[in-house]
C-alpha positions in Angstrom: -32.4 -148.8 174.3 -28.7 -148.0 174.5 -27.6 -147.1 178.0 -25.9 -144.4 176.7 -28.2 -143.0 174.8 -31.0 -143.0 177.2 -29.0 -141.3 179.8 -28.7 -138.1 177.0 -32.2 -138.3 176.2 -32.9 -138.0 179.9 -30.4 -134.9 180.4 -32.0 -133.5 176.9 -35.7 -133.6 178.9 -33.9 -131.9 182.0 -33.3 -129.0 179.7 -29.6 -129.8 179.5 -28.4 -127.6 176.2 -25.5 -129.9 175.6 -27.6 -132.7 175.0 -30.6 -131.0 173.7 -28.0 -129.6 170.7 -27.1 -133.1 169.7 -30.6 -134.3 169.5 -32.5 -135.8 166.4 -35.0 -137.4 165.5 -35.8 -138.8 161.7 -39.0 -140.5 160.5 -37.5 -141.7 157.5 -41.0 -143.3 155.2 -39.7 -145.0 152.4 -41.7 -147.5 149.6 -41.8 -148.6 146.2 -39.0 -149.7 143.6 -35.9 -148.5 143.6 -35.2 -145.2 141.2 -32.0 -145.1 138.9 -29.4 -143.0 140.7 -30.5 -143.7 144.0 -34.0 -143.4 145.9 -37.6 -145.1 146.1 -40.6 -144.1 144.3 -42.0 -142.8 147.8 -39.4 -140.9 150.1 -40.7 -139.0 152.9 -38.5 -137.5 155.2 -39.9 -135.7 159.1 -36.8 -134.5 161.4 -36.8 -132.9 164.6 -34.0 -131.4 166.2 -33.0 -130.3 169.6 -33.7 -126.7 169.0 -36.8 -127.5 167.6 -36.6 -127.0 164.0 -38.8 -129.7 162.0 -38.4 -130.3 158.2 -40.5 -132.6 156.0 -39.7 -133.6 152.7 -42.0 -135.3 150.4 -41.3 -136.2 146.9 -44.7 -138.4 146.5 -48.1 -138.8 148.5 -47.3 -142.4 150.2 -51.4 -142.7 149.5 -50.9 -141.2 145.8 -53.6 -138.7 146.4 -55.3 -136.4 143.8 -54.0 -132.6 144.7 -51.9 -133.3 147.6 -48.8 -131.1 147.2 -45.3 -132.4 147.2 -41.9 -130.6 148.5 -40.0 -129.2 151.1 -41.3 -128.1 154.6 -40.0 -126.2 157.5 -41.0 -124.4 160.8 -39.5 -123.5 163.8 -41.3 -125.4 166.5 -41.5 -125.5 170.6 -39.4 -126.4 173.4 -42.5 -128.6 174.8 -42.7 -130.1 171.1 -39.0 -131.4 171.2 -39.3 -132.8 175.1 -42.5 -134.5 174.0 -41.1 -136.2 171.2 -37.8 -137.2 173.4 -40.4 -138.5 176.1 -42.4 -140.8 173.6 -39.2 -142.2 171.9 -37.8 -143.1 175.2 -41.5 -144.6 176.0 -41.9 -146.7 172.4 -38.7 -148.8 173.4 -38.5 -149.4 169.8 -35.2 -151.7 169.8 -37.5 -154.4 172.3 -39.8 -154.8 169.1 -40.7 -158.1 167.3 -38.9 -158.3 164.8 -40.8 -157.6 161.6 -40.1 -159.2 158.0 -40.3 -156.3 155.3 -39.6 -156.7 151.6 -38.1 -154.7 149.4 -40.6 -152.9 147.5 -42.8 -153.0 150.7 -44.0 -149.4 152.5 -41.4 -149.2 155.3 -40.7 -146.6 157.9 -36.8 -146.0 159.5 -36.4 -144.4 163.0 -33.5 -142.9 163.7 -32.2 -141.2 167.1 -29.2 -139.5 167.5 -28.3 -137.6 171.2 -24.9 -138.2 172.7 -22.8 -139.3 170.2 -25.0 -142.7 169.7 -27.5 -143.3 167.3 -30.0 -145.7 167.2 -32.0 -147.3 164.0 -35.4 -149.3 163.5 -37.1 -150.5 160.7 -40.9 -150.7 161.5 -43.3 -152.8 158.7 -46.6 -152.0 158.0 -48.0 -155.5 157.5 -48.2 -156.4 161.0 -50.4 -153.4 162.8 -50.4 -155.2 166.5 -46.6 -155.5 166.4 -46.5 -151.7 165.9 -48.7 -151.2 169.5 -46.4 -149.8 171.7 -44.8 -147.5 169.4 -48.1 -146.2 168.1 -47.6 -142.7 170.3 -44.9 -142.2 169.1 -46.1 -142.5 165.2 -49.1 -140.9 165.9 -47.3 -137.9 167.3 -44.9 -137.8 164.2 -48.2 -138.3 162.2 -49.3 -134.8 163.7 -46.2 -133.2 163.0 -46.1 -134.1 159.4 -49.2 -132.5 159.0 -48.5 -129.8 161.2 -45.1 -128.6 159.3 -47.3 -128.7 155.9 -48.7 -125.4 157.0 -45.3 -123.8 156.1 -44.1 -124.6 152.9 -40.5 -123.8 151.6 -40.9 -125.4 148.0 -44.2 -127.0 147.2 -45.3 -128.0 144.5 -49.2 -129.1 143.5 -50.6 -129.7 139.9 -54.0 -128.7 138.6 -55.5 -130.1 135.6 -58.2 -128.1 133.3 -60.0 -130.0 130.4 -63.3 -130.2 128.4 -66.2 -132.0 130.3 -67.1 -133.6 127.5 -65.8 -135.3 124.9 -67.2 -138.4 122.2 -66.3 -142.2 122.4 -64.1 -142.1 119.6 -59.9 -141.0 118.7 -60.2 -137.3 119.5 -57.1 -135.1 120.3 -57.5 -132.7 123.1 -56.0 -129.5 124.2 -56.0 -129.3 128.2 -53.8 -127.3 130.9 -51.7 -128.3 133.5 -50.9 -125.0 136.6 -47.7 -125.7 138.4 -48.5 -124.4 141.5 -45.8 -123.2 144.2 -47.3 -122.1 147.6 -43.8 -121.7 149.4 -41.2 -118.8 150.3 -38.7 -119.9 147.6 -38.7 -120.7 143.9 -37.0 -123.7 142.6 -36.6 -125.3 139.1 -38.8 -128.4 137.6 -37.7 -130.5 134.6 -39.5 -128.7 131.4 -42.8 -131.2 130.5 -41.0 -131.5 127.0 -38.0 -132.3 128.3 -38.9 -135.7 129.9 -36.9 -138.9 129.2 -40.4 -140.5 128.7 -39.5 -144.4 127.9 -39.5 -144.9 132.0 -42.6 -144.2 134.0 -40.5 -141.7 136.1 -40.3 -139.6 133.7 -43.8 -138.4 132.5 -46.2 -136.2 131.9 -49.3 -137.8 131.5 -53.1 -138.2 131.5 -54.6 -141.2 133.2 -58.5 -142.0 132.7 -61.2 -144.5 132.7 -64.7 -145.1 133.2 -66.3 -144.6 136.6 -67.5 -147.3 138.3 -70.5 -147.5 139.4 -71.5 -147.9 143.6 -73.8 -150.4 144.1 -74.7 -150.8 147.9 -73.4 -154.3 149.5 -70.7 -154.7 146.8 -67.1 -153.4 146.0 -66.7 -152.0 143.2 -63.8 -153.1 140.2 -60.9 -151.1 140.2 -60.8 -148.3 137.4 -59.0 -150.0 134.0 -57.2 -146.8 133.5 -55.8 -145.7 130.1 -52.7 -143.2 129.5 -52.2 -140.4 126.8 -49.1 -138.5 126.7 -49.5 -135.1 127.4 -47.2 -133.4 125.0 -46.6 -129.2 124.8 -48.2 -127.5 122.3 -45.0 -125.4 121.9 -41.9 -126.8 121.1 -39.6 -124.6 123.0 -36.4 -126.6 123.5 -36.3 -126.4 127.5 -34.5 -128.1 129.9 -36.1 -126.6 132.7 -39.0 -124.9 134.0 -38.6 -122.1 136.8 -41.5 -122.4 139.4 -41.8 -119.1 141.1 -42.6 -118.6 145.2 -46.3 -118.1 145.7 -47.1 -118.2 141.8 -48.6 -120.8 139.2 -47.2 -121.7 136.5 -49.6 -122.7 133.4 -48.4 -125.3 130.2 -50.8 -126.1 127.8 -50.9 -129.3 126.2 -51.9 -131.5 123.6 -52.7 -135.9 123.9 -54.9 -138.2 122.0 -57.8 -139.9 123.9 -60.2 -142.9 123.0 -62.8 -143.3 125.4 -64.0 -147.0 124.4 -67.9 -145.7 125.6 -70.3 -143.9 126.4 -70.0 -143.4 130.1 -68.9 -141.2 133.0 -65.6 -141.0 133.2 -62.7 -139.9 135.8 -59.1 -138.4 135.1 -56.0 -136.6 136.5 -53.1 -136.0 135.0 -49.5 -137.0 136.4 -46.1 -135.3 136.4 -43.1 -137.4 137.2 -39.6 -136.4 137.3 -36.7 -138.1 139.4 -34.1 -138.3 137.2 -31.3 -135.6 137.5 -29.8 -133.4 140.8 -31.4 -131.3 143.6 -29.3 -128.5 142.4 -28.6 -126.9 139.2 -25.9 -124.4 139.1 -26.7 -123.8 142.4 -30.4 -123.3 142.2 -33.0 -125.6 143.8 -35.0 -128.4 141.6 -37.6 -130.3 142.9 -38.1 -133.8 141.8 -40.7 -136.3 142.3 -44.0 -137.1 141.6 -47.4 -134.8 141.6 -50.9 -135.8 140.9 -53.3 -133.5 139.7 -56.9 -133.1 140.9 -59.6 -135.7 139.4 -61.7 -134.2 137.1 -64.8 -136.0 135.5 -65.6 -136.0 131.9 -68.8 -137.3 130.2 -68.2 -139.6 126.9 -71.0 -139.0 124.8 
């Protein structure tokens, strides 16, 4: 570690309020293809600063997991939080790490330190678990913050999908629902469904399905050969945007075409994608990113 640097961090654990005001600390998660305009598919940012305000923003699950809510985060923590986390980085000694080959596309997570006027960046790989070993407290305590700071939600959003349970194996159209939920203090805009720039698959509203597979004991099962149907509005209402309200839902109804191939049980969960565009319009907060909905099951008869 820098000399320099380690010598704040020390005077920011004595309680030193000089130091402690140019603290931070960035867990900066990052994975995927690159997005047009800037960004990744995956972007998850955790900071922590000296005064003990820690922020997450999420604009995908890194795990792409059914329900789990995407947006912006904040809380004001404790004084023991922020001299924990300044203990552990000085512990993890993160520059004296292997160094670990990452590509491009590859699930990466950036470190960043900043506390008397030097910063210090690392670039940890996920392929290589034992490399990661003596910087494991140090994730594992970010990992608890993350989850932590999700309790306290400034702009959130989570999708919920509602559709018949049953439908035949043949070309049927469908009407289903899609709630736009919002579970923070402030409300923000979201790209109206219908006015996606749909020829990229950041830019979508979708349902995603296929048959379930079935769990027989001592084998793995296939993965699911999912098909995709455009969700489209029922409305044509000539929207740019959509405004999400705090602590409301917002419901669209929809239309899409689906062909089952057979008989069979089947799983599916619709997907809303939007990174295209500005954080910001005319002043006003937009979220962008990507939500998926919960799974739902459906029986092809």
């Amino acid at each position: 570690m820098n000399p320099i640097l380690d010598k704040a961090l020390q005077q920011a654990l004595s309680g030193d309020q000089s130091a402690l005001a140019g603290f931070g600390l960035e867990r900066h998660t990052l994975g995927g293809p690159g997005i047009p305009g800037g960004g990744t598919e995956w972007d998850e940012r955790l900071t922590l600063t000296g005064d003990g305000m820690l922020t997450l923003a999420s604009n995908r699950s890194i795990a792409d997991i059914s329900s789990e809510p995407i947006g912006l985060y904040r809380k004001q923590d404790k004084a023991e939080t922020v001299r924990r986390a300044i203990q552990l980085v000085r512990e993890a000694a993160l520059t004296e790490l292997p160094p670990l080959r990452v590509e491009p596309a590859d699930t990466r997570i950036r470190i960043n330190v900043a506390c008397g006027g030097v910063v210090e960046r690392v670039t940890l790989g996920l392929t290589d678990p034992m490399a990661l070993e003596p910087a494991r407290p140090l994730l594992q305590e970010l990992d608890r913050l993350a989850q932590s700071v999700r309790a306290d939600p400034l702009r959130s959003l989570r999708i919920e999908l509602d559709m018949p349970d049953s439908v035949p194996a043949a070309k049927v159209r469908l009407k289903v629902m899609v709630i736009f939920q919002n579970t923070g203090t402030e409300g923000y805009w979201l790209t109206h469904p219908g006015a996606l720039r749909r020829e990229h698959r950041w830019e979508q509203c979708t349902l995603f399905y296929g048959r379930k597979p079935e769990i027989v004991r001592g084998f793995t099962p296939p993965p699911i050969e999912l098909q995709a149907s455009a969700l489209e509005p029922v409305r044509e209402e000539g929207l740019d945007l959509l405004w999400i309200p705090r602590g409301e839902e917002v419901e669209q109804r929809f239309t899409c075409i689906m062909e089952p191939p057979v008989p069979g049980l089947y799983l599916a969960r619709a997907v809303y994608s939007s990174y295209l565009g500005d954080d910001q319009v005319a002043g006003r907060p937009r979220l962008r990113g990507c939500a998926f909905s919960n799974q739902v099951e459906l029986e092809v008869t």
